[in-house]
N, C-alpha and C positions, 0 to 999 in steps of 0.2 A: 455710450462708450464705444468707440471704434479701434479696433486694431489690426495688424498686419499690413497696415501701411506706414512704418517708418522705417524708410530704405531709400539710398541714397538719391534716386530721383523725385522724390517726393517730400525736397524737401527745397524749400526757396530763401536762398540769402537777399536781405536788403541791399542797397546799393547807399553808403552815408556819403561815399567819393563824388560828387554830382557831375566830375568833370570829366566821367570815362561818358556817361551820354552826350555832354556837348562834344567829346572827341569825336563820338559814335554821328551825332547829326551832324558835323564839319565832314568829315570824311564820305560821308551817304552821298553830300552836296557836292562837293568836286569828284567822287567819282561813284556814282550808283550802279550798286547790284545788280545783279540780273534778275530778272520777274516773270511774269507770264501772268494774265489774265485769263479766270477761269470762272465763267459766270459773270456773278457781280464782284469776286474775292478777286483780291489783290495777291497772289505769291511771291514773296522773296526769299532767295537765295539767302541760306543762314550763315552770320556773321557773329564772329567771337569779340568779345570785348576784352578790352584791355583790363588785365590783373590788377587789385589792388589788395593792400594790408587791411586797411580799412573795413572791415566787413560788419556788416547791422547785424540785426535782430535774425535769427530762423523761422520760420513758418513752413507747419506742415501743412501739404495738402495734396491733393487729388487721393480720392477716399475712394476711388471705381474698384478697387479690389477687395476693400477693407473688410470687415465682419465686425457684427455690433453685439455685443453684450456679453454674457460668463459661458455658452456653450461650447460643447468640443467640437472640431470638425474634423475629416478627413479629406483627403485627396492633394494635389499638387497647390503650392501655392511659391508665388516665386519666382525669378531665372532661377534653371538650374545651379547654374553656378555659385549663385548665395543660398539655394536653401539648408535650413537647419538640418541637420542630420536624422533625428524623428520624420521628418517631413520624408526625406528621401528612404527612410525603412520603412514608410507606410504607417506611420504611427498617428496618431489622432493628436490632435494640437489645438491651443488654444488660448486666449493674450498675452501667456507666459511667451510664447513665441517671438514679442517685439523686445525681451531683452536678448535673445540671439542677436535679432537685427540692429538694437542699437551697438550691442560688443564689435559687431562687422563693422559698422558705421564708423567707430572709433580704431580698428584696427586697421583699416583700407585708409584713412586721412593719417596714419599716423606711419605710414610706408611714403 
């Protein structure tokens, strides 16, 4: 059981519109990014994709901050700017925590 990782970047929409990526590879084709080879890696220049209604399934992921099981912890966790109000009084927390996060979640999309 993992928690403290559900927060708006950790959290990935499916793409069911298939025709914002053939926008994305047409547009790459007549006019490509800027890059820079560094090593053997390839970098490019980050590109938005076109909005769609249509939006898949969620998937959470990237766990690199997360905490596993029923213990409490203390110290920072978070941007500041989201953390739970416990959090910023120094108060000890623990997987109660990701319903703050998901109430933010649902408060910040629905602005």
């Amino acid at each position: 059981r993992a928690f403290t990782a559900i927060q708006k970047k950790n959290i990935m929409v499916a793409i069911e519109d298939t025709s914002i990526l053939t926008d994305f590879e047409e547009e790459e084709e007549s006019s490509p990014r800027p890059r820079k080879i560094v090593g053997v890696w390839v970098i490019y220049a980050s590109h938005k994709l076109r909005k769609t209604k249509q939006h898949g399934r969620l998937t959470l992921c990237d766990f690199g901050q997360a905490r596993f099981g029923w213990n409490t912890y203390s110290g920072d966790i978070h941007p500041y700017i989201y953390r739970a109000l416990g959090v910023l009084l120094r108060m000890p927390w623990n997987e109660k925590l990701d319903i703050w996060n998901v109430g933010r979640l649902v408060c910040i999309r629905s602005f």
